[in-house]
KEKE-3310 file (N, C-alpha, C; in steps of 0.2 Angstrom, whole numbers, plus 5000, padded with zeros to 4 digits):
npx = (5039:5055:5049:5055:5061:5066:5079:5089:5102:5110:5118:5113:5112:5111:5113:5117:5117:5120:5128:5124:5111:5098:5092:5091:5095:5089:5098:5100:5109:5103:5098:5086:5078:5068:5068:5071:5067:5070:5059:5051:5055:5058:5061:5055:5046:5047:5045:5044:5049:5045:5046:5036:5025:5021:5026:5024:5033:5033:5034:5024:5022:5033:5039:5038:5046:5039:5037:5027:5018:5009:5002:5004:4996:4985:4977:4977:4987:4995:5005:5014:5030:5038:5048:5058:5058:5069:5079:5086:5082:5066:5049:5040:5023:5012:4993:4988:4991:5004:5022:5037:5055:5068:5082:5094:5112:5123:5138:5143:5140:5129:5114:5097:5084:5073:5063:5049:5052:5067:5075:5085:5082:5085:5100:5108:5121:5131:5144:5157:5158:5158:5148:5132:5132:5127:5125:5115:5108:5099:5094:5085:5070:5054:5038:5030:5038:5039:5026:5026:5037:5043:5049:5061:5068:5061:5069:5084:5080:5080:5091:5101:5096:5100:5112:5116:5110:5122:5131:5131:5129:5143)
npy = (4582:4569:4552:4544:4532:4534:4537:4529:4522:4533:4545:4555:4570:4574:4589:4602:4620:4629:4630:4635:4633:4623:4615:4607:4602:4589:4585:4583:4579:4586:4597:4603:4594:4592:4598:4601:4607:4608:4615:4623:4622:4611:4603:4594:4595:4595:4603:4600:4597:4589:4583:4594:4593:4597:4590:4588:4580:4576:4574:4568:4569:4571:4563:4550:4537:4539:4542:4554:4557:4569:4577:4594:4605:4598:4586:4575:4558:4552:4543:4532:4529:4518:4514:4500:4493:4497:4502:4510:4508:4504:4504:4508:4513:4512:4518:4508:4498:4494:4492:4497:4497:4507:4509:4511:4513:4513:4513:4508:4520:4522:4523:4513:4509:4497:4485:4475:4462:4464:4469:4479:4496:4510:4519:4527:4536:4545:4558:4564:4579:4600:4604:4594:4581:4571:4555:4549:4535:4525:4510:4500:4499:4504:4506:4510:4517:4525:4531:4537:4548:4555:4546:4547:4559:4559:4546:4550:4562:4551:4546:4559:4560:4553:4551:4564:4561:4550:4559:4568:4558:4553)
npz = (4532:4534:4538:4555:4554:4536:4543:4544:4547:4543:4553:4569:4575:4596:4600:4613:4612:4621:4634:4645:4647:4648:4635:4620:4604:4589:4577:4558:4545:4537:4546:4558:4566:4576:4595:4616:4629:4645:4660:4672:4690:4696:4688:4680:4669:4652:4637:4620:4604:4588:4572:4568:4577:4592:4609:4627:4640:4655:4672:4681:4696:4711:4718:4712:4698:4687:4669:4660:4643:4632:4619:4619:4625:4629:4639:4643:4645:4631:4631:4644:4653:4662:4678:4679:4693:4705:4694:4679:4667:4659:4652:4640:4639:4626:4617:4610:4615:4612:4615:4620:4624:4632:4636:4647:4646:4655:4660:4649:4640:4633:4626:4622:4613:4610:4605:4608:4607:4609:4601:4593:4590:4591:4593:4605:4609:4621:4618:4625:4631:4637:4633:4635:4621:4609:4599:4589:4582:4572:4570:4565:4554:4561:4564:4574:4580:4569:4572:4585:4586:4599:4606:4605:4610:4624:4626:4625:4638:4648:4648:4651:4663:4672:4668:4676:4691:4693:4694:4706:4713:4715)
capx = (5045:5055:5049:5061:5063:5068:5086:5091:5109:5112:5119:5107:5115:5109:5118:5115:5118:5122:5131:5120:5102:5094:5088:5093:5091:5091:5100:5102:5113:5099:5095:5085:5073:5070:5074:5066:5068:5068:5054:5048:5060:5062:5064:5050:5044:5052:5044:5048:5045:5048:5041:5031:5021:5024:5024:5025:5036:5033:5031:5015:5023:5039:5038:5038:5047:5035:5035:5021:5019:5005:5002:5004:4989:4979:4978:4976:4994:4995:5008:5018:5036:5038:5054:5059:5058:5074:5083:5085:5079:5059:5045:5034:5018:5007:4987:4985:4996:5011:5026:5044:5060:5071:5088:5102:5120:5126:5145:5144:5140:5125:5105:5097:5078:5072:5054:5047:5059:5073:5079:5086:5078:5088:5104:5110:5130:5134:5150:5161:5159:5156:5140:5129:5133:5127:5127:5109:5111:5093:5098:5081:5064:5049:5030:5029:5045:5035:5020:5026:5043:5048:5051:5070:5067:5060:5076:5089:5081:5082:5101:5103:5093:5103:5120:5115:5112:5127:5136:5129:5129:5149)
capy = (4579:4562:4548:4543:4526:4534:4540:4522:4521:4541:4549:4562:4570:4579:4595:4609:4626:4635:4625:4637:4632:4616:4615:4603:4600:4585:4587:4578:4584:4594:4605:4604:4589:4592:4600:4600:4612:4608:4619:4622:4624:4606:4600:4590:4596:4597:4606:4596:4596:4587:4583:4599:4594:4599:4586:4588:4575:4578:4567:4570:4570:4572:4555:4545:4540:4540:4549:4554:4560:4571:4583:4602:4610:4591:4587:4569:4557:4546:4537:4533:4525:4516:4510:4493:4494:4505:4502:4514:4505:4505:4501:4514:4510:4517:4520:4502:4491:4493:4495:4501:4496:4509:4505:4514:4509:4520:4511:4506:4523:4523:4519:4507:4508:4490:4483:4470:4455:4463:4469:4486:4499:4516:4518:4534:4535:4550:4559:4567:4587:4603:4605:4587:4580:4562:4553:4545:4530:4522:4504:4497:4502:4502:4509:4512:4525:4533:4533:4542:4550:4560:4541:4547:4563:4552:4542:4556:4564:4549:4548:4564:4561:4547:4554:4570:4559:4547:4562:4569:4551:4552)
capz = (4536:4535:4545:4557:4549:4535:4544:4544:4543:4547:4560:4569:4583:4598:4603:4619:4606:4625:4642:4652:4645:4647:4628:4615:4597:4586:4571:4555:4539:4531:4547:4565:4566:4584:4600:4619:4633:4651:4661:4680:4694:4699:4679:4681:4663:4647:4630:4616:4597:4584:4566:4567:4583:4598:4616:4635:4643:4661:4679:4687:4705:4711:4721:4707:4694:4681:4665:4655:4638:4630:4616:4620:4626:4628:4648:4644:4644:4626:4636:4649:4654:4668:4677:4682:4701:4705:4690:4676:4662:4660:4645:4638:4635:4619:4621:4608:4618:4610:4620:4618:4629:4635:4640:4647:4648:4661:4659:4642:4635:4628:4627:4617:4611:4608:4603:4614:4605:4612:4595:4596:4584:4590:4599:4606:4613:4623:4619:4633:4631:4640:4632:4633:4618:4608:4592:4588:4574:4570:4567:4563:4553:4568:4563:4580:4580:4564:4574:4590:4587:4602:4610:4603:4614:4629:4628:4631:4645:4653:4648:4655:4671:4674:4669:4682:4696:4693:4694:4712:4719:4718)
cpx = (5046:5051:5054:5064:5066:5076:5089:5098:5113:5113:5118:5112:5110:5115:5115:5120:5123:5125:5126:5112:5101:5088:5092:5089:5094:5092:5103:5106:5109:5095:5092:5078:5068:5072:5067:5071:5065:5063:5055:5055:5064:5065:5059:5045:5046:5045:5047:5043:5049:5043:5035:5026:5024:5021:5028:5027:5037:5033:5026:5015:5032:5043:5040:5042:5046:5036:5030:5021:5013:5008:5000:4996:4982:4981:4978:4984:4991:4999:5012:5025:5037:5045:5053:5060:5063:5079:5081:5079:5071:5054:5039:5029:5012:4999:4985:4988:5000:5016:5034:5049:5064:5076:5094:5109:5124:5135:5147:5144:5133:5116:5100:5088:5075:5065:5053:5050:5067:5077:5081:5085:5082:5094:5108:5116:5132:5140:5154:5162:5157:5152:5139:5130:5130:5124:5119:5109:5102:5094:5090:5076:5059:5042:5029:5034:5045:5032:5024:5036:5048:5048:5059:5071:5066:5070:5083:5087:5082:5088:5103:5100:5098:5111:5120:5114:5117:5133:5134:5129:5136:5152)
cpy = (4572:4559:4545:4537:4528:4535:4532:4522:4530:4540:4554:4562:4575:4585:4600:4614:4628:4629:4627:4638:4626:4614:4610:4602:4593:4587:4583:4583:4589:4598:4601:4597:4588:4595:4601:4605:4610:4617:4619:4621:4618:4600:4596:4590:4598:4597:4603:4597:4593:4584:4587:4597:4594:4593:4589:4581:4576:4572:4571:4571:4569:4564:4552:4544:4539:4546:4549:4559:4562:4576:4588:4602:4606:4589:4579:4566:4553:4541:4537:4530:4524:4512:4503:4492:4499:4505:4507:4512:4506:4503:4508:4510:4516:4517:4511:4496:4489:4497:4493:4499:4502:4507:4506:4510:4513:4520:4510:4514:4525:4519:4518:4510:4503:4490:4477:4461:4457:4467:4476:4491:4507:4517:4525:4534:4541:4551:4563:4577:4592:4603:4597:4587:4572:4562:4546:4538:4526:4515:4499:4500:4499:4507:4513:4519:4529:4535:4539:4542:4554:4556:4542:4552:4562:4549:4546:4560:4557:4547:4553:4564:4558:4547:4561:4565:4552:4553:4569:4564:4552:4558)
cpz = (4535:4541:4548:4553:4542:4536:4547:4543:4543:4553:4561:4577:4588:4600:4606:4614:4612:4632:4645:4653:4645:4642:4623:4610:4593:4580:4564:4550:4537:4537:4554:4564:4573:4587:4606:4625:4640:4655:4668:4684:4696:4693:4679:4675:4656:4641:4625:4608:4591:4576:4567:4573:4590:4607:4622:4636:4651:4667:4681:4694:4705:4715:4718:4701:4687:4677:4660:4649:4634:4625:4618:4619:4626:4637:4649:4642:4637:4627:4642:4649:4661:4670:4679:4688:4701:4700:4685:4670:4665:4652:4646:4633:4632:4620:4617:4612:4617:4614:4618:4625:4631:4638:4642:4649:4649:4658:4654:4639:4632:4630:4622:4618:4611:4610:4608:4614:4606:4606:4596:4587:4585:4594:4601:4613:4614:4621:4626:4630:4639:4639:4632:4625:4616:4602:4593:4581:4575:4567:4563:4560:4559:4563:4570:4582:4575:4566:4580:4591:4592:4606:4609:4609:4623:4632:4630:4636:4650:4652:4652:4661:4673:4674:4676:4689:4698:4696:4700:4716:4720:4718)
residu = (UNK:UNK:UNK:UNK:UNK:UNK:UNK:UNK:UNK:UNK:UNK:UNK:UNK:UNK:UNK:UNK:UNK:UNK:UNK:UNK:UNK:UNK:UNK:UNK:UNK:UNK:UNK:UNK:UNK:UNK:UNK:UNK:UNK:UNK:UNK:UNK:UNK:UNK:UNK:UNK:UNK:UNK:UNK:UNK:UNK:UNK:UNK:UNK:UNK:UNK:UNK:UNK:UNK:UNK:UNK:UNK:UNK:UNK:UNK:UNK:UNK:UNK:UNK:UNK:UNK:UNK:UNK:UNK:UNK:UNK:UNK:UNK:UNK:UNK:UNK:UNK:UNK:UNK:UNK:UNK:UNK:UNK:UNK:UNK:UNK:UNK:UNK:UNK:UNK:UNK:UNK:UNK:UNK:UNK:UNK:UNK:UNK:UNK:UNK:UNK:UNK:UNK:UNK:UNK:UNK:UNK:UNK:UNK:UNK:UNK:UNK:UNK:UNK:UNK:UNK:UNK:UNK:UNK:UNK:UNK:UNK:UNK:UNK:UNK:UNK:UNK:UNK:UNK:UNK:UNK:UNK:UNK:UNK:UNK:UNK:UNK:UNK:UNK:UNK:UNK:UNK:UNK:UNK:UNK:UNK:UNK:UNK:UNK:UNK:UNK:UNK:UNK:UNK:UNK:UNK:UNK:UNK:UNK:UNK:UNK:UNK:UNK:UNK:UNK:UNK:UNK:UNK:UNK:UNK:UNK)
# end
């Protein structure tokens, strides 16, 4: 499999196959790169896979709004993302110390990936459909977004969490 950094300058899109399934795949021109699947009655765990391995992106309580991300069938987290008190946006941090921004733009459209210099590394711009729909553009090379690639995955669930209770708030 490419590493993500190679899709530099491509557009990978996500796309729901069905409206009446809470499953997504990542797709680029030459085929499925990706796809993750909510789980559990209160959605609180999503199935995800991507470059041939498979991740759990889960909250460990319902309280909270931590999320934690481990490899399928390993009980320990390799990271977490944390928000910024009750704001969406949040930082996910990696097991060496490297950490990733997360950054939705509820108004604007779209949610940003950005490295700890602010610089933005992957940008993901929801379309307006029945089915969830949105267009992923890869604007930087990152080691770190080669190293652990379902931070692309990561970053639309909390798109869509954030679109789902913007759209129960009003």
């Amino acid at each position: 499999m490419k590493p993500i950094s190679d899709y530099l300058g491509e557009k990978l899109f996500f796309d729901q196959p069905s409206m009446f399934k809470r499953f997504y795949e990542l797709r680029a021109n030459d085929g499925v790169i990706g796809s993750m699947q909510q789980k559990g009655f209160f959605g609180m765990k999503w199935d995800s896979s991507i470059q041939n391995k498979n991740w759990e992106i889960y909250k460990p309580s319902i309280w909270r709004s931590l999320f934690e991300i481990r490899q399928a069938g390993y009980e320990m987290p390799i990271a977490s993302f944390a928000r910024e008190g009750f704001r969406s946006r949040g930082t996910v941090t990696f097991p060496m110390g490297e950490k990733l921004k997360i950054v939705p733009h509820l108004f604007r459209g779209f949610t940003e990936i950005a490295d700890e210099r602010d610089e933005c590394l992957v940008r993901i711009k929801s379309k307006a459909s029945l089915r969830e729909k949105a267009e992923v553009l890869v604007e930087k090379r990152s080691e770190t977004l080669d190293k652990y690639p379902w931070i692309i995955l990561l970053a639309y669930i909390i798109t869509l969490e954030q679109k789902h209770q913007a759209a129960h708030a009003g």
